[in-house]
C-alpha positions as CSV (number, residue, x, y, z in Angstrom):
1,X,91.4,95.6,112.3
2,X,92.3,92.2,112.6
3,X,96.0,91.7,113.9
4,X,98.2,89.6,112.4
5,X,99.2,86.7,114.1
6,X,102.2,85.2,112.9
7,X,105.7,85.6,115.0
8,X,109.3,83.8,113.7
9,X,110.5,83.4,117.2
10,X,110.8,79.5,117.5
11,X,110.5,76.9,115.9
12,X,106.8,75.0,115.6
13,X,108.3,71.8,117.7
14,X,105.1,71.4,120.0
15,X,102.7,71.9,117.6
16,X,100.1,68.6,117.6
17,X,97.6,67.8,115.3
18,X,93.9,68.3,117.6
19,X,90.8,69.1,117.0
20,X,89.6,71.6,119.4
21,X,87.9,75.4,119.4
22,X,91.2,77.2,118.3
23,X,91.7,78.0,114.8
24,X,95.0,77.6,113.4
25,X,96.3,81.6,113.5
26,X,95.0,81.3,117.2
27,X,97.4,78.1,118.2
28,X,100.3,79.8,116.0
29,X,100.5,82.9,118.2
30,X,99.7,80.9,121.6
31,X,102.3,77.9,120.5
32,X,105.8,80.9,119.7
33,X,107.3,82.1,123.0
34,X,109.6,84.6,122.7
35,X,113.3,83.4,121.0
36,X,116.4,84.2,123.2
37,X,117.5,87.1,120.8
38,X,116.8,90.8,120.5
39,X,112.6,91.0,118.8
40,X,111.9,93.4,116.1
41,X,108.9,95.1,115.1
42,X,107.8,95.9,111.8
43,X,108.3,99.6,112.4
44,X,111.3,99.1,113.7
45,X,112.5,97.4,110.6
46,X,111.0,100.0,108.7
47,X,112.7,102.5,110.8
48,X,115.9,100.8,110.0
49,X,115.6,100.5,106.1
50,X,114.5,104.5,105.9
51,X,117.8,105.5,107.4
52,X,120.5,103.5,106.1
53,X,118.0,102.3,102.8
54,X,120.9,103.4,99.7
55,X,117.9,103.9,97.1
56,X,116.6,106.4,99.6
57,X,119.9,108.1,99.6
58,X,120.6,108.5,96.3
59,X,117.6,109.7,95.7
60,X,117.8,112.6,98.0
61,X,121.2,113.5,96.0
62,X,119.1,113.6,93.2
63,X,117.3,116.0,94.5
64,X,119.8,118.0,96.1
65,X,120.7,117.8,92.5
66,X,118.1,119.4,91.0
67,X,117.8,122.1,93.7
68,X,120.6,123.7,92.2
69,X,118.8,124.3,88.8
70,X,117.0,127.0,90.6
71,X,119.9,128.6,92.0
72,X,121.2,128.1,88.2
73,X,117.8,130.0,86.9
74,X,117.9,132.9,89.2
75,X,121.9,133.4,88.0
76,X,119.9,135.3,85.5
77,X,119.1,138.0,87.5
78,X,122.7,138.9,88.7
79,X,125.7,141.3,87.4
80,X,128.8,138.8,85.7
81,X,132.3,139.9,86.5
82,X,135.5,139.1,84.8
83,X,139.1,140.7,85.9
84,X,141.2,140.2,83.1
85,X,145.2,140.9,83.4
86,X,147.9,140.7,80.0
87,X,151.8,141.2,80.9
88,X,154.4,140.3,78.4
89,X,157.9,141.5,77.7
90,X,157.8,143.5,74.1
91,X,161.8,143.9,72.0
92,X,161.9,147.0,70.4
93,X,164.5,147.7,67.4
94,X,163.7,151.7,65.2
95,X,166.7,152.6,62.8
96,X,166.7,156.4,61.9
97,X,168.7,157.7,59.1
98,X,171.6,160.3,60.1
99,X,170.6,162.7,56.9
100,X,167.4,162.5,54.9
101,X,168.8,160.7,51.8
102,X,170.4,157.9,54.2
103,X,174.1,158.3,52.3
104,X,175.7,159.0,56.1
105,X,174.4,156.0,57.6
106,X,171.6,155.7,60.7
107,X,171.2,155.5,64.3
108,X,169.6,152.1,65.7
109,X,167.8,152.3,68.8
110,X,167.1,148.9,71.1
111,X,164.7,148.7,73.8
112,X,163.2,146.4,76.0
113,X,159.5,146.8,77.5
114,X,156.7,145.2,79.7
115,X,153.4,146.0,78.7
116,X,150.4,145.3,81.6
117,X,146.7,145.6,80.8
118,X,144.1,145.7,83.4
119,X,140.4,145.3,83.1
120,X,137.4,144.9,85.1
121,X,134.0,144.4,83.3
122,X,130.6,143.9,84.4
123,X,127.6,143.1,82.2
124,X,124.1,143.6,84.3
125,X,121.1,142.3,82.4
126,X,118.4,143.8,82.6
127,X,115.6,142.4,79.7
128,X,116.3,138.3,78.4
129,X,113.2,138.0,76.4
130,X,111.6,136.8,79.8
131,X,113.7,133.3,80.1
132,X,115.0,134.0,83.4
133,X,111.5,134.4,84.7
134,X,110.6,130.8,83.0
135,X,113.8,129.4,83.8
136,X,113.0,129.9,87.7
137,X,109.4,129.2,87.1
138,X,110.3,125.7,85.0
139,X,113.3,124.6,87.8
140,X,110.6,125.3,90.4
141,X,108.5,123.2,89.1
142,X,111.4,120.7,88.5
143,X,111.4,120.7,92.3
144,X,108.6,119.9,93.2
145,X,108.7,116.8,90.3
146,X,111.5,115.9,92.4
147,X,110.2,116.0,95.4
148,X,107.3,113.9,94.6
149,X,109.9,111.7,93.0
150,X,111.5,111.1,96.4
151,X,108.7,110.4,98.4
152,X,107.9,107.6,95.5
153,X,111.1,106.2,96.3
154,X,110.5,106.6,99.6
155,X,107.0,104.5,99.4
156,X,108.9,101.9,97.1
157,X,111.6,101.3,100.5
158,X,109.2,101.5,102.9
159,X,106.6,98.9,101.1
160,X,109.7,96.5,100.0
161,X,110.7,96.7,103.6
162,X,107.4,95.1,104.4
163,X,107.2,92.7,101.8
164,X,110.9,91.7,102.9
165,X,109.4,91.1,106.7
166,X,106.5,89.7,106.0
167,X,108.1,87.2,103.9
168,X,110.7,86.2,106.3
169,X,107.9,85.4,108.7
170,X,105.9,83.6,106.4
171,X,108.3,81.4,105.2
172,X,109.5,80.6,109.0
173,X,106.6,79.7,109.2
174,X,106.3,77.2,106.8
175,X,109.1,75.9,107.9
176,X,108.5,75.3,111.1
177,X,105.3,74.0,109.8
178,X,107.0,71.5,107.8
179,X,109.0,70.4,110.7
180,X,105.8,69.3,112.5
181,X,105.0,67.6,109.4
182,X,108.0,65.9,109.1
183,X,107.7,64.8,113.2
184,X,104.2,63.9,112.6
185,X,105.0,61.6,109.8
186,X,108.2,59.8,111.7
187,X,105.5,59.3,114.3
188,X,103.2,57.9,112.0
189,X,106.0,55.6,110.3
190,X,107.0,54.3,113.2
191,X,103.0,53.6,114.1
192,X,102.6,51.8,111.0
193,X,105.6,49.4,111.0
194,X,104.8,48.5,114.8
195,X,101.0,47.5,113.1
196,X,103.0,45.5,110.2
197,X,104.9,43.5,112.6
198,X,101.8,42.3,114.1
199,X,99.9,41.5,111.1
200,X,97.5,44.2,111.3
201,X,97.8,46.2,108.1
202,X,100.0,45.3,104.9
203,X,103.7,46.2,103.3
204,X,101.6,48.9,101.4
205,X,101.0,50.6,103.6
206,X,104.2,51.2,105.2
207,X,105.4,51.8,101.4
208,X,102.6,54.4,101.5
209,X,103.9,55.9,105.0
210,X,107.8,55.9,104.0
211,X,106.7,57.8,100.7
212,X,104.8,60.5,102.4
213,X,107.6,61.3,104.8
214,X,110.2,61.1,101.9
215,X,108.2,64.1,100.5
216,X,107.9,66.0,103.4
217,X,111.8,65.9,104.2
218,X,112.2,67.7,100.4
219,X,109.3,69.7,101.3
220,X,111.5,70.8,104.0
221,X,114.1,71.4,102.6
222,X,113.0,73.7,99.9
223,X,111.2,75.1,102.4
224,X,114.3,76.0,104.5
225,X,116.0,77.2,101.3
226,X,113.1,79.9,100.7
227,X,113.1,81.1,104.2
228,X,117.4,81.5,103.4
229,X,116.4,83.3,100.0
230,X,113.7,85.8,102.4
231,X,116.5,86.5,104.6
232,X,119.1,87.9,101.9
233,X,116.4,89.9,100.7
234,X,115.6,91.6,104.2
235,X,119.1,92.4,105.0
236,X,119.6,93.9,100.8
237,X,116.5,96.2,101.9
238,X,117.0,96.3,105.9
239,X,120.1,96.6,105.8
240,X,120.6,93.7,108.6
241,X,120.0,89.8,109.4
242,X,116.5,89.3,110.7
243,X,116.5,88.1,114.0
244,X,113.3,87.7,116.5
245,X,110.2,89.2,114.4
246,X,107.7,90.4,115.8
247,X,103.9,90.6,114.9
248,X,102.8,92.9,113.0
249,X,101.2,95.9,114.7
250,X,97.6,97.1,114.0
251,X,97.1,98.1,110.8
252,X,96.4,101.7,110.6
253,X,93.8,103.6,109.0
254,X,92.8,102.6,105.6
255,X,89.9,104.6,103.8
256,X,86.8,103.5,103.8
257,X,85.3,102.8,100.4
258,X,87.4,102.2,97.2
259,X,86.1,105.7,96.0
260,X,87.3,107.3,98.9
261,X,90.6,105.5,98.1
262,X,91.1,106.8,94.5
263,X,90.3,110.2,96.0
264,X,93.0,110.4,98.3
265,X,95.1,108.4,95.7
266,X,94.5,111.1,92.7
267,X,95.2,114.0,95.2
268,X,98.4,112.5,97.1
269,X,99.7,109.7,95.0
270,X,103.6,111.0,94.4
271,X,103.5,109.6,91.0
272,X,100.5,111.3,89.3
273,X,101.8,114.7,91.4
274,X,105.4,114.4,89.9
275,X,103.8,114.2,86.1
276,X,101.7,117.5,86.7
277,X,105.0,119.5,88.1
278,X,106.9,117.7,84.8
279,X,103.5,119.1,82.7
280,X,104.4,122.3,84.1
281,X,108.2,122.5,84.0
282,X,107.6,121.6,80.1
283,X,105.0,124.7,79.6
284,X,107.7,127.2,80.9
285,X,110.5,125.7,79.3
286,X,108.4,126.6,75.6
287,X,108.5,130.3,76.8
288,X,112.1,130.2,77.8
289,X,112.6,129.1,73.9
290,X,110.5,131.4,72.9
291,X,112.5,134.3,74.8
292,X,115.4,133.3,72.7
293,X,113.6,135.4,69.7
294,X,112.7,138.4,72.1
295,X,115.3,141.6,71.6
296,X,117.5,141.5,75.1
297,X,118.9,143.9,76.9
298,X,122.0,144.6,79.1
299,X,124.0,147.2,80.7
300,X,128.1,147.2,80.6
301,X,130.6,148.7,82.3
302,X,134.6,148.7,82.6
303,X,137.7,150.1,83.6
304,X,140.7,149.6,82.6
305,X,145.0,150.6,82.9
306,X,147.8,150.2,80.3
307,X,151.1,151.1,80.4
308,X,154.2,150.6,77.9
309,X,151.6,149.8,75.0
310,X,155.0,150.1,72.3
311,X,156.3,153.2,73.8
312,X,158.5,152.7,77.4
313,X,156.5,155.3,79.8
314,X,153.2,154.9,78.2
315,X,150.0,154.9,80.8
316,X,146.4,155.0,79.9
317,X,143.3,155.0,82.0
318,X,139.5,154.1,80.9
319,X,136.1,153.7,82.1
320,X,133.3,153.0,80.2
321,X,129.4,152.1,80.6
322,X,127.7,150.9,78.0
323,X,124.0,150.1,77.0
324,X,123.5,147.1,74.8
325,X,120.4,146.6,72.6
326,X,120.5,143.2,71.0
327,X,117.9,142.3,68.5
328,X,117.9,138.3,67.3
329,X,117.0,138.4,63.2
330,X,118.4,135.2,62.2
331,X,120.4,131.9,64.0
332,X,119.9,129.8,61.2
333,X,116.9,128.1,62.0
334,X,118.1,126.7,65.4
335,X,115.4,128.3,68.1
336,X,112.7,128.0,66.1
337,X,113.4,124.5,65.9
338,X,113.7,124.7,69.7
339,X,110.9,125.9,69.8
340,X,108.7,123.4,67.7
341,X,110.9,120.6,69.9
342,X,109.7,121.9,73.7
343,X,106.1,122.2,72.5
344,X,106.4,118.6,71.8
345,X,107.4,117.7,74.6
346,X,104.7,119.3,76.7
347,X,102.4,118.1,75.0
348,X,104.3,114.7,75.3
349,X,104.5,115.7,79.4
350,X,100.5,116.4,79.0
351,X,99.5,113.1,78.0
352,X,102.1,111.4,80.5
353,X,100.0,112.9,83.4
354,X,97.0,112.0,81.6
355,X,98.3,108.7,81.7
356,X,99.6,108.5,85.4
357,X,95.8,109.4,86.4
358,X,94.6,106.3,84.8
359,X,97.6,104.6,86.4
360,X,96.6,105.8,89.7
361,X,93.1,104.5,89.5
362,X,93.8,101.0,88.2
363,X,96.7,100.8,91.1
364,X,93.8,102.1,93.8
365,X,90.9,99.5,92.3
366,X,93.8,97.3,92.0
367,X,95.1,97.1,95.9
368,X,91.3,97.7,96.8
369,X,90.3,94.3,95.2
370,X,93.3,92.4,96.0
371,X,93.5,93.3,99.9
372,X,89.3,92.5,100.0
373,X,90.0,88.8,98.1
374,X,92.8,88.6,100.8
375,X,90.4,89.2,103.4
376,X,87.9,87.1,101.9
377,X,90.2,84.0,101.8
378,X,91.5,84.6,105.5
379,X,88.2,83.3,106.1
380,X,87.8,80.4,103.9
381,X,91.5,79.5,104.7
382,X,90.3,79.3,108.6
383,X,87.4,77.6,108.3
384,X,89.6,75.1,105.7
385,X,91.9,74.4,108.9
386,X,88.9,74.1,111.5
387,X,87.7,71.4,109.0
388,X,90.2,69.4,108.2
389,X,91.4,68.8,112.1
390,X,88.3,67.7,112.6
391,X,88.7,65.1,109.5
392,X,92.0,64.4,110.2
393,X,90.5,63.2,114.3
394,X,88.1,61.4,112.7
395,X,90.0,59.7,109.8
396,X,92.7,58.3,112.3
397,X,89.6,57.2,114.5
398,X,87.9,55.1,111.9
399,X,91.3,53.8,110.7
400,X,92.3,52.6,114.6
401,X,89.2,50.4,114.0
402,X,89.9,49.5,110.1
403,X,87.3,51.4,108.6
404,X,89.7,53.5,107.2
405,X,93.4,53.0,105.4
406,X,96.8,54.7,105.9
407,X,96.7,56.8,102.7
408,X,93.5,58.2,103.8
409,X,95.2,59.1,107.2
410,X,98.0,60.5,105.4
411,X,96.0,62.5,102.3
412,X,93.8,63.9,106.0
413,X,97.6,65.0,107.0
414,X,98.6,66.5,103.5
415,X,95.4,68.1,103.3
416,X,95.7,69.8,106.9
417,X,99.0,71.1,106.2
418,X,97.8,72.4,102.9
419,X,95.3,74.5,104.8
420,X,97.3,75.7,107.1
421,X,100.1,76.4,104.6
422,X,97.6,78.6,102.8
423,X,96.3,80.9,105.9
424,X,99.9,81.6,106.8
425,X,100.0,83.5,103.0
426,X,96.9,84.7,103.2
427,X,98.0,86.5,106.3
428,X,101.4,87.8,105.1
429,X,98.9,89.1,101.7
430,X,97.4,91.3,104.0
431,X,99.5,93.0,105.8
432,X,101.2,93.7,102.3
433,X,97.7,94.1,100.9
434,X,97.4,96.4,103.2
435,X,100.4,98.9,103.5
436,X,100.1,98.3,99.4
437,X,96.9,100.2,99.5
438,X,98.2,103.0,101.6
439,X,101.5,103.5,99.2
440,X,98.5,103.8,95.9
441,X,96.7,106.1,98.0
442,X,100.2,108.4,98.8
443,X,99.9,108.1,102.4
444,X,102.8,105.3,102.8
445,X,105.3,107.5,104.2
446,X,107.6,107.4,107.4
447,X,105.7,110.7,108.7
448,X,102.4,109.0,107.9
449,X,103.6,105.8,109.8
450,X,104.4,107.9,112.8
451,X,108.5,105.9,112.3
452,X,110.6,107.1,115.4
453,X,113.0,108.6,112.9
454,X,114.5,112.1,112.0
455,X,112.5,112.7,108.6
456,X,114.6,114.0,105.8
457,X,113.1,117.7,104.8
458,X,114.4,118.4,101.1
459,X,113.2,122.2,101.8
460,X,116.5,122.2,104.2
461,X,118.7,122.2,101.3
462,X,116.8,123.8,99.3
463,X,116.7,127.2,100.9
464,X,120.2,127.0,102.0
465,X,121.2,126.8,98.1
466,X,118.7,129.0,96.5
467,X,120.0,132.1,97.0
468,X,123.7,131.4,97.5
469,X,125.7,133.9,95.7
470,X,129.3,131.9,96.1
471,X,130.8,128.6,97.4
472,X,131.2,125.1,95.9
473,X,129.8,122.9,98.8
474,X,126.0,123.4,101.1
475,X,126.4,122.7,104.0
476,X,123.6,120.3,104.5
477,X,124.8,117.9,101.7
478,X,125.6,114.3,102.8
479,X,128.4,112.3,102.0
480,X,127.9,108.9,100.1
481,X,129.8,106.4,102.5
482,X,133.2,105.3,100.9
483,X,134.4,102.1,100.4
484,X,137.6,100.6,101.3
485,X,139.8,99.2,98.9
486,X,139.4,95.8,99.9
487,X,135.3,96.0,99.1
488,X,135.8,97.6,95.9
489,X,138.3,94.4,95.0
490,X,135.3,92.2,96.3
491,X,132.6,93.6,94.5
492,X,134.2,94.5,90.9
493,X,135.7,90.6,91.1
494,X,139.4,91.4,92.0
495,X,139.7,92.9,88.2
């Protein structure tokens, strides 16, 4: 694999224009020493933007998230129990006549009680028309949607990251590039006024000379702004400033024929996997409708106390256990139409996959084609350099002796850094060619990358929560970072 060449480590000061053996990429590498601050590598960057990367961490809540919905499911299987407690304070007035026609008056009796109820019940079910067994079956699937889900996020970091690095080494590298354009044409002005002043060429072509350099100063400059514009977008997906960037390393291995490609691709890509779990989640959630219209069956049991229920002294104890046979007849329409509603969305989830496949090959034939037109214009873009140095060495020959003008000397210049302007994005299309072509094939990953980083395992949480019976908090659940109130001032513009 061919390895990349370009470095941002100083600037391009001492770079001549020569013809010679070298190719361009070869004096670019030779020409950077290394800068005074700490170098990074690309997988050192990437390292970085995996563990502080906030897409990546919200994502993983996500599916922390939808872990729970198992947990939720297989609720299903267990006993509910409620403790219910009444106590009140109950005035009592009864007026009983003295004799039985009431002509002697009547006795009036005033009390004053506390009534207390206890109960304890507990309903078991045992038969739900088979929706817990769908529930768990459709969250489960849910899980491993989500899953896939994360490591497409994951890809999306990672090949941002590179994009981000590559870009902030390309575009130091046109800078530094236009820099030597900028020296070279001062040079050149100053060559041609010193031939004016002796009568050797004309006003023109100082004009000419003064013009080109004019241009390369606000070539520069926009220049410098792009590289300023690369560096805010490495530190939003880094996470920090670049500093010294390395090259890249070797590219790893990439499959061998496009075929080969879109075979990995249809079997790993994250994005076609999480449609076939989502397919799947949608088929069990039709049967968990459809359980709704099944008879159900539970078992319930209770005890309870009373005391002072209207009479002062009053205490009653009771247990019961009680089989319950429900039967659905009618709910007014409701689960049928829930029914009708989750078969159309599976099918809905069907054709989704059915699309992500097709999505998955044009993505594959897609990277395939762009990282072999790369390739193809990494060659042309190198012999374009080797051939204009050697025009640019013989223009300025033939124009020492007349035979040729200034604007040809300085269209040989433009030209040149043209070239050389082009094989410095031809490289940086690679590398993302490249790593674009693993993240279509599902293999762009920090484990695949071999990143000197913990990995996160979403199985962690996972099993710690799927078969907790009690407790609000896992205790492999990570905090989002809080911000202070001075930040949140900053950000929501002091309102």
């Amino acid at each position: 694999m061919y390895d990349h060449p370009l470095t941002a480590t100083v600037p391009l000061r001492t770079l001549v224009l020569r013809a010679g053996k070298w190719t361009f990429a070869a004096m670019l590498l030779s020409g950077l020493a290394a800068g005074p601050g700490r170098a990074e590598g690309l997988m050192q960057a990437l390292a970085a933007a995996y563990q502080t990367s906030p897409v990546l961490d919200a994502q993983r809540a996500a599916m922390r998230a939808t872990d729970e919905n198992v947990a939720l499911a297989l609720s299903g299987w267990r006993p509910k129990v409620v403790s219910s407690t009444a106590y009140g304070r109950q005035a009592i007035r009864t007026e009983q006549p003295l004799s039985p026609f009431g002509f002697t008056g009547s006795r009036t009796n005033d009390r004053v009680i506390s009534p207390v109820t206890t109960e304890v019940r507990i309903s078991q079910p045992v038969y739900r028309g088979g929706q817990t067994v769908n529930s768990t079956k459709q969250a489960e699937a849910g899980v491993r949607a989500g899953r896939e889900l994360l490591i497409s996020a994951e890809q999306s970091v990672l090949l941002n990251a590179i994009t981000a690095y590559m870009d902030v080494q390309r575009d130091k590298a046109v800078v530094d590039l236009s820099k030597n354009q900028v020296e070279v044409l001062t040079r050149q002005l100053q060559a041609t006024q010193d031939r004016f002043r002796v009568g050797e060429i004309t006003r023109t072509s100082v004009a000419q000379s003064e013009a080109r350099l004019s241009s390369a100063v606000s070539n520069l400059t926009a220049s410098e702004a792009a590289l300023i514009a690369s560096n805010s977008a490495y530190e939003k997906v880094i996470g920090h400033m670049p500093e010294a960037l390395e090259a890249p390393p070797p590219f790893p291995a990439l499959p061998l024929t496009e075929e080969e490609a879109q075979s990995r691709a249809l079997d790993r890509n994250p994005q076609l996997r999480a449609a076939i779990e989502a397919e799947r989640a949608s088929g069990h959630a039709v049967r968990v409708e459809i359980g709704k219209l099944l008879p159900a069956i539970s078992v319930e049991a209770s005890a309870g106390l009373a005391q002072d229920q209207g009479v002062e002294g009053f205490a009653q104890d009771q247990a019961a256990i009680t089989a319950l046979f429900q039967v659905p007849l009618y709910e007014s329409g409701a689960v049928y139409a829930a029914v009708r509603q989750a078969r159309e969305i599976n099918n809905q989830r069907r054709l989704e996959a059915a699309q992500a496949r097709r999505v998955v090959i044009e993505g594959v034939r897609n990277a395939w084609e762009a990282l072999r037109s790369t390739r193809a214009r990494i060659v042309s873009d190198n012999e374009a350099v080797r051939a204009n140095e050697i025009a640019l060495e013989g223009v300025r020959q033939e124009a020492e002796v007349g035979a040729r003008t200034t604007l040809d000397v300085l269209d040989a210049e433009q030209e040149l850094l043209n070239a050389r302007v082009s094989l410095v994005r031809s490289h940086r299309n690679e590398v993302v060619a490249v790593y674009g072509l693993l993240g279509a094939s599902g293999n762009l990953t920090a484990s695949e990358l071999g990143l000197a980083v913990a990995a996160y395992d979403p199985a962690e949480h996972y099993n710690e929560v799927r078969t907790k019976l009690i407790g609000t908090r896992a205790e492999t659940s990570v905090e989002a970072p809080k911000m202070s109130d001075e930040a949140i001032s900053t950000d929501s513009g002091g309102k």
